[in-house]
C-alpha positions, -999 to 999 in steps of 0.1 A, spaced: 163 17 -137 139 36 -114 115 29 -89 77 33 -83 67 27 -52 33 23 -41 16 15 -2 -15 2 1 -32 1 36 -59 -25 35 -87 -34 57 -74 -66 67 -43 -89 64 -56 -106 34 -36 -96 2 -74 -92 -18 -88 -73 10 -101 -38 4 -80 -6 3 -81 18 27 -55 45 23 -26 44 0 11 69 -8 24 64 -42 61 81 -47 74 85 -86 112 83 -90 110 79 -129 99 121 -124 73 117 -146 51 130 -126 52 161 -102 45 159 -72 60 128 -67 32 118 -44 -2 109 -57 -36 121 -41 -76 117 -43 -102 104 -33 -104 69 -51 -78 45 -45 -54 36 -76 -64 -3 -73 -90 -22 -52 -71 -46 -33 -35 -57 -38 -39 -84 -61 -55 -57 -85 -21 -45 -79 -1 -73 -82 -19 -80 -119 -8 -44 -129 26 -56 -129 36 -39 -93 57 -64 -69 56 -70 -35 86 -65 -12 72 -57 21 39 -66 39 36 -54 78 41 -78 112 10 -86 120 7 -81 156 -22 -89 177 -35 -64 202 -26 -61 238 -58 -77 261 -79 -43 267 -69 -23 239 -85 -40 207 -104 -8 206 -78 20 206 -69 43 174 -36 35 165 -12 29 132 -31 12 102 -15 -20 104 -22 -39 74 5 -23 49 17 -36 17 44 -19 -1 47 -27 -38 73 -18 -63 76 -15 -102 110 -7 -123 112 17 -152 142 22 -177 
């Protein structure tokens, strides 16, 4: 077996929230790079994800902002990372 991993950055904590940036890595090596790029997203949330067949094993802390900082640039927070397995 090999893996296919895929993170999604969405705008919020909810699962069917919007994505905002993703990374996709491609251990099968069917594809080269192994990372993907452009400018349109691979799914539209993470339940468009989940539906594709790509599981869930990791989903960011969510962790509220320090009093006086809501407004700082920081990491995106709301990261998914999804998996799928291929003989």
């Amino acid at each position: 077996m090999k893996q296919q991993v895929l993170v999604l950055y969405l705008a919020t904590s909810a699962l069917d929230s919007q994505v905002v940036g993703w990374a996709n890595y491609d251990g099968t090596g069917r594809t080269s790079p192994t990372t993907g790029d452009g400018d349109v997203p691979p799914y539209e949330s993470g339940v468009h994800a989940l539906r594709d067949g790509w599981r869930l094993f990791q989903a960011s802390q969510l962790i509220p902002p320090y009093p006086g900082q809501e407004y700082d640039t920081s990491f995106m927070k709301h990261e998914f990372f999804f998996e799928k397995l291929e003989s």
